[in-house]
C-alpha positions, -999 to +999 in steps of 0.1 A: -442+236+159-424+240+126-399+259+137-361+247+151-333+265+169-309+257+144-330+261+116-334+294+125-298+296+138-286+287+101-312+311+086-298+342+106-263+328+100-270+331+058-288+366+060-262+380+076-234+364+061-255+375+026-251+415+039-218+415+049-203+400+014-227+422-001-204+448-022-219+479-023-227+490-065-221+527-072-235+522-103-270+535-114-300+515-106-305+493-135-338+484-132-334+450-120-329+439-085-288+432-082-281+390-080-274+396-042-307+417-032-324+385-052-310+360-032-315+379-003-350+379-008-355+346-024-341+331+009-362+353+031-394+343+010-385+310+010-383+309+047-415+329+052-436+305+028-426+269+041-430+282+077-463+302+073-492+299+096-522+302+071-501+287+040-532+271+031-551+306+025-527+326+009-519+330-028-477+327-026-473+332-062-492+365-061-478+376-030-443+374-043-454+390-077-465+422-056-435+420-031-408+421-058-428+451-074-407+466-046-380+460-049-369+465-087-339+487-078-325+468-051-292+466-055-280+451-013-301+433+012-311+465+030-329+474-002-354+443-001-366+450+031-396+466+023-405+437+003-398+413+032-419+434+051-451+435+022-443+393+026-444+396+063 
């Protein structure tokens, strides 16, 4: 099995340390996902890919494409999670 207790440990660990440093933007919605709510994602995507079950039958690059369709006015970590879940 691909996955580890403290890979998984250290992944929890970064996602949640990602939302709590997260500082909230009162600003308008630019458009663009906010450099946090990318990471965010990027590291959740990351995670999903490398440890999927049928990696060998899915188109990643495509996947993502639609998934951060989603999220274009993200702007924290709770924002992304409808892309995570598209991924999922």
């Amino acid at each position: 099995m691909k996955h580890s207790l403290p890979r998984l440990f250290y992944f929890a660990l970064s996602l949640i340390s990602a939302a709590i440093i997260a500082e909230p933007n009162p600003s308008m919605p630019t458009g663009q996902p906010s450099p946090v709510a990318s990471a965010y994602f990027e590291q959740a995507f990351t995670f999903i890919k490398d440890n999927a079950y049928f990696h060998k039958h899915l188109d990643f690059a495509k996947i993502k494409q639609q998934a951060l369709t989603k999220m274009v006015h993200a702007q924290s970590p709770a924002d992304t999670h409808e892309a995570i879940r598209f991924v999922l």
